[in-house]
N, C-alpha and C positions, 0 to 999 in steps of 0.2 A: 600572601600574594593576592593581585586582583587585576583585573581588565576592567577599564574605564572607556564607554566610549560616550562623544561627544556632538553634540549639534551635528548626528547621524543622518546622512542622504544618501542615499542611490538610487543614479539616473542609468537607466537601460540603457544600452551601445546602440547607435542608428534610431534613437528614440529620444524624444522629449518628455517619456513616462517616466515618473520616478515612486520608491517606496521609501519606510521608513523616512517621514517627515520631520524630523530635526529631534533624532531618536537620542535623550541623555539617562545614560544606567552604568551602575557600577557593579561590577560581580566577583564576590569575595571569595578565597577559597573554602571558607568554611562554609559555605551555603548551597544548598539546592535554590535554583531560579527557573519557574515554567513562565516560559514565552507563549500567552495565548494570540490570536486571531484571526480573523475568516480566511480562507484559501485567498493566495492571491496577496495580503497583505503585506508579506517580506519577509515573515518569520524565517524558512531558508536562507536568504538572502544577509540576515541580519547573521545567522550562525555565521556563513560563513566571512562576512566580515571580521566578526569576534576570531575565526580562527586563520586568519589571513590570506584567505583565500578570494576576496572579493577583492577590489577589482582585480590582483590579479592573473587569475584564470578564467576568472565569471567575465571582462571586462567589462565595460559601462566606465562610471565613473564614481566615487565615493567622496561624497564633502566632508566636512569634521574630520574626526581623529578616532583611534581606537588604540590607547595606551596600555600596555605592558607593565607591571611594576618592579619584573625580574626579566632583561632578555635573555637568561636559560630558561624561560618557562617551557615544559614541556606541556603540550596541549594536541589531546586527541580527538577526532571529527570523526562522527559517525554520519555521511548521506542517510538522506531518505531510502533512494533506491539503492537496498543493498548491492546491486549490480557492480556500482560504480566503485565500490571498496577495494574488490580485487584485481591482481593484474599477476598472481601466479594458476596453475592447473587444480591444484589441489589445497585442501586447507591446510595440509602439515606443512607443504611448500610455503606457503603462506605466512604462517607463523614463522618457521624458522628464519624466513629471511627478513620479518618483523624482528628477530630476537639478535641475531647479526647485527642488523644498523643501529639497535642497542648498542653494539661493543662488546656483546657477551661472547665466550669463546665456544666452541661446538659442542664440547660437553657439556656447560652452563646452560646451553638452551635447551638440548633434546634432556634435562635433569626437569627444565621449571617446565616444556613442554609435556613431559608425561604427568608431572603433577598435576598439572592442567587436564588433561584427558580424564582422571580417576575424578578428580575435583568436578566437573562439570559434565560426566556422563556424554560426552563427545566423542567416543572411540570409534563406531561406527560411522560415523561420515567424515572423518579426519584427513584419509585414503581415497575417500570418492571424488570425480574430477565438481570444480565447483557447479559446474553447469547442471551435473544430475541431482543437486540438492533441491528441496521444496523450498519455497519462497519463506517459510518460518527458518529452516534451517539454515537458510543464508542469515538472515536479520540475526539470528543467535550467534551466527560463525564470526558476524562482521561486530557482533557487541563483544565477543572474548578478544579480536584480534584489537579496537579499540582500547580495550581494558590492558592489556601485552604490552601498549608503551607506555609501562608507567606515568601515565600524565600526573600534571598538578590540575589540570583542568578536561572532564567529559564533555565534549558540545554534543548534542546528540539533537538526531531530525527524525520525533515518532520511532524512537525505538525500540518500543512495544508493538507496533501494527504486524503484524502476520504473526503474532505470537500466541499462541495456544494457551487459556487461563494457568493449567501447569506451568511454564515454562516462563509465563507472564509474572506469577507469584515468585517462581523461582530469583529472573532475573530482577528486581525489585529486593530481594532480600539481599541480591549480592552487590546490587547500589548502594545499597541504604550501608552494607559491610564496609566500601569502598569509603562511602562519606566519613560517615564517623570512627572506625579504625584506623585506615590510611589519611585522612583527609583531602580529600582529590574533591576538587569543586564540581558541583554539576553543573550545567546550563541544558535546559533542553526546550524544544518545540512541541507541544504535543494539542488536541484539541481535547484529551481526558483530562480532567483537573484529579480524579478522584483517585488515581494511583498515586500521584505525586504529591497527594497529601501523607503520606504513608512515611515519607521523609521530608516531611514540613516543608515541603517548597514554597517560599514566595513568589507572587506570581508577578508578573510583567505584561499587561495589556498594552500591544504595538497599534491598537485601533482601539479609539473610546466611547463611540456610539457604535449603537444599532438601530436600527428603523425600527420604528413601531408596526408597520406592514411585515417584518419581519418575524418579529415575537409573534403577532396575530396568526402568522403561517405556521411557526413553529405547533399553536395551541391546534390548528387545526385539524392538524396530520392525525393526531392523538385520535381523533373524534370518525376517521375513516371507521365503516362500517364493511365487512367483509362479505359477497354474495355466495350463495349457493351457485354454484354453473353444474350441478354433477347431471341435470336431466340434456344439457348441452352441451359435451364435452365430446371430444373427437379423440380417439387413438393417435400419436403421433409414431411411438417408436414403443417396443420390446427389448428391453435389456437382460440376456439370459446367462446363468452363470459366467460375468464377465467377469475375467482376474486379470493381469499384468504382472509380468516378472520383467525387475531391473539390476544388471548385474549379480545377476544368480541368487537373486533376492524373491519374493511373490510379497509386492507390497501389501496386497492387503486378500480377504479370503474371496469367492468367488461370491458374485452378487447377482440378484436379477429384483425389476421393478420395469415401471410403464412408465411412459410420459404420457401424457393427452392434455388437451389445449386449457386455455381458463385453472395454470396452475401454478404453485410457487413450489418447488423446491429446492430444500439446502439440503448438500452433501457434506455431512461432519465430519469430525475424527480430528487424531490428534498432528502435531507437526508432521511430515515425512508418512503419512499414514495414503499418500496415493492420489487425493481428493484432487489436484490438478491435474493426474494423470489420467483419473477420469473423465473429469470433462471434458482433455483434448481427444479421447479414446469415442464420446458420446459425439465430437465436432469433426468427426473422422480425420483428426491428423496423425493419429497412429492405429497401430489394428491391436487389438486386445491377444494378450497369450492362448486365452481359451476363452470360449461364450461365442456369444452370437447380439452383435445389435442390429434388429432387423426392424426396418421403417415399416408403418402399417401400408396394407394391400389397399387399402380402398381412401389411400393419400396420396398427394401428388408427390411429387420431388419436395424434401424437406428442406427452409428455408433456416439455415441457425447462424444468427449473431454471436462471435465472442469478444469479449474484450478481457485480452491478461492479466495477471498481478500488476506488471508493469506498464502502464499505461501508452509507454513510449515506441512499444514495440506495435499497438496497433495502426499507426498511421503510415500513408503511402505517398503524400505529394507535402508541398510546404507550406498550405495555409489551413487552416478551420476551411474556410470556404469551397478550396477544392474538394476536402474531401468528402463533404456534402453532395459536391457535384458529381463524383468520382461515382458514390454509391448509386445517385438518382441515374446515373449512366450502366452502370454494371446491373442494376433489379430488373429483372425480367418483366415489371410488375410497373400500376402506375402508381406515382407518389407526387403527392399533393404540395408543391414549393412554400405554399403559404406556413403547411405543417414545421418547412425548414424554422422561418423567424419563431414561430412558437413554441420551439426547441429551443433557440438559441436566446429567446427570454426568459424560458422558465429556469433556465439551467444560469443564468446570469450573465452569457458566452456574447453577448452584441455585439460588444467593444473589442472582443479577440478573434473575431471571423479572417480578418487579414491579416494574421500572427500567426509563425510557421509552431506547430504544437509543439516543437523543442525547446521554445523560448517561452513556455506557459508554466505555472507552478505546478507540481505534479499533482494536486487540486483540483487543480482546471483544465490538463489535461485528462483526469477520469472523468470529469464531467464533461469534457468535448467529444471524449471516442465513445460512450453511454450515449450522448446525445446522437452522434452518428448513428450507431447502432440503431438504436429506436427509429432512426429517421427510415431505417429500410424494410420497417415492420415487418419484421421476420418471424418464422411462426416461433421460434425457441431462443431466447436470450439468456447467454450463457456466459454470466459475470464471475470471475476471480477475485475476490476480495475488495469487493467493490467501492467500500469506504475508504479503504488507502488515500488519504487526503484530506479529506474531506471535514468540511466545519460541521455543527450541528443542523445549519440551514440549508448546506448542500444537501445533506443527507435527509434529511425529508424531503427535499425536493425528488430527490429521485424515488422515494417507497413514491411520492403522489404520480409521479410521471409512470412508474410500475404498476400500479393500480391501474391506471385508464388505458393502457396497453393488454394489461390482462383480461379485464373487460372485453376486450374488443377477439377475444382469444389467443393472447400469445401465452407464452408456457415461461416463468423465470426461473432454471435453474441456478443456482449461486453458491460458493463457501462461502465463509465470513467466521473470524473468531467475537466479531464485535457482536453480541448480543444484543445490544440495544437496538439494532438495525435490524436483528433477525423479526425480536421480537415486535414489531410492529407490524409484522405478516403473520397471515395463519397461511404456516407453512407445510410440507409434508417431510420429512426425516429420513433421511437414506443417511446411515450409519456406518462408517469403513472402521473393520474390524480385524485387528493384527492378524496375519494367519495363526492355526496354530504349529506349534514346533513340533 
């Protein structure tokens, strides 16, 4: 079997923007295919073409063709933001009535359903409503219920991103099962090439240059030089034996550490290990089970920027532009307009200022609410997996735009399973550590 598509175009709805510029590939079942290029360039857009979802739910409008060579083909679409997968309470709910529109009969399902649970070490959040899951544990929940309908074809969008190396290595073993045992084609989107050589993907580049101003940027970042601020550094906050219990659980054991200004830190640990719950626990949107986070005495009122796993949940009005406005109206503080464009350059955002951020690649919107954020120089910027999207060039863009804000004394606390991003900071290491039993 294969998907052929054809003198590929898609023009945005109410827009005269289009991607995928007279896109011709064919995709066999026998093969893995990694779709590379920069945020923004259509790779989403092009999956979900491939899996007949464009135009019609995305609308706009699609030129060419995209051929079938069996119309039984079954084909399953993994989104970027897990979010969008589900539409039951719970994952077993989920599955089974994934297993039902199979045709399987009730015993058939709750049979290949528990096999599933032993097989994949899923027992424990199987039961839990979807929304209490961590953003890894969604992407894993939403990559087995993908895998459930038997496809002849995986499309997947970054279906590694919030995955923990465990969990990363795992699922990769059980692709790599799927291709060459079962034969189920892959197609995916990703900006790592290096996993996906693991099951010899060939690749597909949807954009054929890059700027030379861009490579140049890429080599620079490399070359940042790290400061000393310990003789300048100001107390922001005390974190003292904080814990969190969810569902008669204690995610993780009790902790304490400081913040203070001119700092980077990353909060580790593995999937479901708590690390979101702490950061919204440090941005006071919930109160911790036990501890105390006490702001330092000789600080004003603490200024903290967040922006979630899902980019889509930080915005509040319908364009880039408001919500620039929005922030320069809400800081108590003065902020410099010119700083606005010089955000909206570095981050590559000009041309999308009067694009409401639902209609931006989820790319571009971490790069639009990052950019917000910074705009209200807040003394603590508090990112969730921040590269979710993002090419190699965004993503230096933002360590460079982190650096001169740090400088200046803000504090970056961040997760991130992506290590290549870590490591271009000297960062400090707060570790969430299972309790013990």
């Amino acid at each position: 079997m294969f998907i052929q598509a054809s003198s590929l175009t898609y023009l945005f709805p109410n827009t005269s923007r289009s991607v995928l510029a007279e896109v011709n590939a064919q995709f066999d079942q026998s093969e893995a295919v990694l779709i590379r290029g920069r945020s923004g360039s259509g790779k989403s857009t092009l999956l979900k073409a491939l899996a007949g979802l464009a135009p019609r739910y995305l609308g706009g409008t699609l030129y060419g063709s995209v051929r079938k060579s069996d119309s039984k083909m079954r084909i399953s679409y993994l989104p970027q933001l897990s979010e969008d997968h589900f539409v039951c309470d719970t994952l077993n709910e989920e599955v089974l009535m994934t297993l039902w529109l199979r045709g399987l009969s009730d015993k058939s399902a709750e049979t290949l359903w528990n096999n599933c649970l032993l097989k994949y070490s899923i027992g424990d959040i199987s039961f839990r409503s979807i929304d209490s899951l961590s953003g890894g544990e969604k992407r894993k929940a939403s990559l087995i219920l993908s895998m459930l309908k038997d496809p002849h074809f995986l499309i997947l969008d970054e279906p590694l991103s919030q995955l923990d190396p465990f969990e990363r290595e795992q699922m990769m073993v059980f692709l790599k099962r799927l291709q060459f045992d079962h034969g189920v084609g892959l197609i995916v989107a990703d900006h790592d090439q290096s996993e996906w050589n693991k099951v010899g993907a060939r690749t597909l580049d949807i954009e054929t240059t890059t700027k030379k101003s861009d490579d140049d940027e890429l080599h620079k970042t490399k070359a940042l030089v790290w400061k000393d601020f310990e003789n300048s550094k100001t107390r922001y906050m005390e974190i003292k034996e904080v814990s969190y219990v969810h569902s008669n659980r204690l995610l993780f054991r009790p902790i304490s550490f400081d913040i203070c200004s001119h700092e980077i830190i990353r909060i580790s640990g593995r999937n479901g290990s708590g690390k979101t719950t702490l950061l919204r626990i440090l941005c006071n949107f919930i109160e911790p089970h036990k501890g105390q986070i006490k702001p330092s005495n000789s600080y004003r009122e603490l200024d903290i920027a967040y922006v979630p796993q899902n980019p889509s949940q930080f915005f509040l009005t319908d364009t880039l532009e408001k919500e620039f406005e929005l922030t320069h109206k809400l800081k108590n503080k003065h902020l410099n307009i010119e700083n606005r464009s010089k955000l909206l350059e570095h981050f590559g955002l000009d041309e999308h200022r009067l694009k409401h951020p639902l209609d931006m690649s989820v790319g571009q919107r971490q790069r639009a609410a990052i950019s917000v954020a910074l705009y209200g120089h807040p003394d603590i910027l508090v990112l969730d997996e921040p590269t979710h999207g993002l090419d190699p060039l965004s993503r230096d863009r933002l360590v460079r735009a982190v650096f001169e804000y740090v400088e200046r004394g803000m504090t970056l606390v961040f997760t991130t399973h992506d290590d290549r991003f870590a490591n271009m900071f000297q960062y400090r290491d707060i570790q969430l550590m299972k309790p013990i039993c």
